[in-house]
N, C-alpha and C positions, 0 to 999 in steps of 0.2 A: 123681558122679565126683569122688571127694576129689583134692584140688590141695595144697600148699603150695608158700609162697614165704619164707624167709628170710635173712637180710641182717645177716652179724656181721663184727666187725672184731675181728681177731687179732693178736696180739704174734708172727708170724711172715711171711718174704717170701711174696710171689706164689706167684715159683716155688716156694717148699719147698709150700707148699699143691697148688699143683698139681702136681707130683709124687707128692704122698700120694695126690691121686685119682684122679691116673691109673694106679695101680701097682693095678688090679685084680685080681691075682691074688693080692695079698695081702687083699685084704676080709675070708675068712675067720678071719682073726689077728684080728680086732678088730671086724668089723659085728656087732652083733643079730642074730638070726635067721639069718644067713649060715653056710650049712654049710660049700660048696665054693666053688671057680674053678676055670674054666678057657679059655685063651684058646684058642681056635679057630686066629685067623691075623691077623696085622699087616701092614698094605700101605701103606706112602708114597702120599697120593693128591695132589700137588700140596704144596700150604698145609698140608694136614692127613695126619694121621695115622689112619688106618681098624683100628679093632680087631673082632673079632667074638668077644663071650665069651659063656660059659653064667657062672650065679648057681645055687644050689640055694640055695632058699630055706626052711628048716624053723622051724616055730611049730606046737607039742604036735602035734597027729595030721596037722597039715596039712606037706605037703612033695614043693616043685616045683621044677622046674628052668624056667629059662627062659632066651632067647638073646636076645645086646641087640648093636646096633652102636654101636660107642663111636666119636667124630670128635673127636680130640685137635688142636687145633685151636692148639699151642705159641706162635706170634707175636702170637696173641692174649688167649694165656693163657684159653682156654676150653675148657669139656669138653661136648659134645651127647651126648647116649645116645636110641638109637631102640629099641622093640621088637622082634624079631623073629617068636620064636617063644614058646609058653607057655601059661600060663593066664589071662592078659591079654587084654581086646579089643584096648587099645592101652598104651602107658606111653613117656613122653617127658621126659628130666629135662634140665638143663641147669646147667653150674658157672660162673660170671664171677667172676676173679683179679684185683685192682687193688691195686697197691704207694699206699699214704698217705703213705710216711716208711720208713725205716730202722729193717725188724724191724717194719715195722706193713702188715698188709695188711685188705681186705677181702673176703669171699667172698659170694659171693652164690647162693642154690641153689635152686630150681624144678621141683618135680615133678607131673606129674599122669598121671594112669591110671586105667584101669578096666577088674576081673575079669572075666572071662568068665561065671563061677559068681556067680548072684544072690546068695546065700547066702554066698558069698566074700566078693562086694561088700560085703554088709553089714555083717558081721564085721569090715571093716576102717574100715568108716566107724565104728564104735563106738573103738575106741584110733588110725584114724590120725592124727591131730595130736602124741598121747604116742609112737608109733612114729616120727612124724617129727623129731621133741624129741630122742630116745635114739640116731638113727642122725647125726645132727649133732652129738652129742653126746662118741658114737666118734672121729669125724672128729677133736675137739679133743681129746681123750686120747690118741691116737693122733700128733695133732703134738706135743705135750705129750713121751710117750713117745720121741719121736722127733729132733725141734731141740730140746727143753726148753725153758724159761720165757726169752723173751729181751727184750728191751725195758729 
């Protein structure tokens, strides 16, 4: 069951970060492999914010959709994503936002899951680490693109 965990500090605030990941529906503009979005339905749940989105996820012949619930979690600047439906047994990711300084934040990102398809599974165990490099990667081009270089 491939996992990552990593832990960068960025020349932008909390919130602009978390803004960038919470805006789901734009993933396709800018993730890897990300074909589509689409959000399901948004519900105030208290503290949090409940999203339920589909992901189309396409890499050369392989191409799936899957539904995740997203818990925008804003007063504490965190973002939880749950699996729902898909080609996954399970998939669980999790975002932590902490301001350092003015224009300086830290993110913190954690994912783990695992394919339904043996054969999936493995194929992904062979470049997950480089798949997870390039979609953190996005994230920073993408704020980059975005708030531009500040600090």
């Amino acid at each position: 069951m491939p996992s990552h965990r990593e832990k960068r500090k960025l020349p932008y605030s909390a919130d602009q970060m978390y803004a960038l990941v919470a805006d789901v529906a734009k993933y396709p503009e800018f993730l890897p492999w990300c074909s589509a979005a689409r959000i399901r339905s948004r519900v105030d749940e208290g503290a949090a914010e409940v999203m339920l989105a589909d992901l189309v996820i396409s890499f050369k012949v392989f191409r799936e959709r899957f539904g995740s619930k997203v818990t925008l979690w804003s007063e504490d600047m965190q973002i939880d994503t749950e699996y729902l439906d898909g080609p996954f047994k399970f998939l669980k990711s999790t975002w932590e936002f902490h301001d350092l300084g003015p224009h300086v934040c830290e993110v913190e990102f954690f994912v783990d899951f695992e394919f339904k398809n043996r054969i999936l599974q493995g194929a992904a165990g062979l470049f997950f680490n480089e798949a997870m490099q390039r979609v953190v990667r996005a994230f920073e081009s993408r704020a980059a693109d975005l708030y531009g270089v500040s600090g």
